[in-house]
N, C-alpha and C positions, 0 to 999 in steps of 0.2 A: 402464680402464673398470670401474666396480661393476656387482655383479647381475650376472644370469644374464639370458638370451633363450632364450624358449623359441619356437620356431617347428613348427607344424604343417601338413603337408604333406597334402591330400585326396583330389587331382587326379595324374592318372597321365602318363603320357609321352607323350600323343594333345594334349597340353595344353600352350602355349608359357606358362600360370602357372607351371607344375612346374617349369621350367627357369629361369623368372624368379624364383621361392622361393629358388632354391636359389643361382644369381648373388646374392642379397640376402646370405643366408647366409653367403655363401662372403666377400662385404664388409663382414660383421660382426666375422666372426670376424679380417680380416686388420685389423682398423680396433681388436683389444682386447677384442672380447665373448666371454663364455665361454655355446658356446651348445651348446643341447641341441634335436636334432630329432627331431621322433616322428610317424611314417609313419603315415595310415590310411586307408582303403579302399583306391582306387585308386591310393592314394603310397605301398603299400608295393610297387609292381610297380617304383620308381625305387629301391630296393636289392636287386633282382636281380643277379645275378653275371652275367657274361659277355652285355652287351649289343654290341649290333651295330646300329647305326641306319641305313638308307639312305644310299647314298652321297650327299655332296652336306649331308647333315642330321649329322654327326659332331661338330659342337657343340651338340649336344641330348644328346649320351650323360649322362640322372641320374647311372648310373653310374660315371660318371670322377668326376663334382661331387662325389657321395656320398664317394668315395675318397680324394677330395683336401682334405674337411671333415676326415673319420676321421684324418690325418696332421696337419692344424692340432690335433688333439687336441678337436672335436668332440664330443660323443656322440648317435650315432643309435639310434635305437631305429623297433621296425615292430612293428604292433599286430600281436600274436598271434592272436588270435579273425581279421581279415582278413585275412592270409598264410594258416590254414587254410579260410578261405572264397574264397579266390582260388586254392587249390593250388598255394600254392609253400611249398617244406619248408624249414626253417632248413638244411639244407645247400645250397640254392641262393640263400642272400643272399650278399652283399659281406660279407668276413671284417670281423668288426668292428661290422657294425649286428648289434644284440640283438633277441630277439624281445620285444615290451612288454605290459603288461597296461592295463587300466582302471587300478589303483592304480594302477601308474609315473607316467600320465599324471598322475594326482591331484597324489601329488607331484611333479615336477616343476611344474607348474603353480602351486604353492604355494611351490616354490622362488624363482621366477625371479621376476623386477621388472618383467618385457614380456612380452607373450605374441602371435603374430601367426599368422592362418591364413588359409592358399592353399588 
């Protein structure tokens, strides 16, 4: 598959979009796309490290999905400006998502041949 897919993620873990995102995602990348996701507002709380979801709800964990993009060789990235508007510090992401800026977004968005947001 050509091009890149870039998919942006808005919507936080309170959200059965966020998990459907990323199910999308995750059938992209096994289906040949090389894709790139970029977390903001309330999606950069789905590259949080060390999630724990209610029993019962353990196929919601973002962060397994997030983890398991990151090893199909994904690139995620989490808006910087809302990781420190949310308080969580780049030591408490999932090794592997980057912290992003506006530019990143630029380009990537300019990269890529689709662009899709949740």
């Amino acid at each position: 598959m050509e091009g890149c897919v870039l998919l942006v993620l808005d919507v936080g873990p309170d959200k059965l979009r966020a998990i459907n995102a990323l199910r999308l995602a995750e059938s992209l990348v096994d289906q040949g796309a090389k894709l790139k996701l970029f977390l903001l507002d309330d999606g950069v709380f789905a590259a949080k490290s060390n999630q724990k979801p209610p029993d019962g709800l353990e196929g919601l964990n973002l962060g397994q999905k997030i983890e398991g993009l990151l090893q199909k060789h994904a690139e995620v990235f989490a808006c910087g400006t809302c990781l420190l508007a949310k308080g969580i510090g780049e030591q408490e992401l999932i090794v592997g998502v980057r912290p992003g800026t506006m530019a990143d977004l630029a380009r990537l968005t300019l990269e890529s041949t689709k662009a899709l947001v949740f």
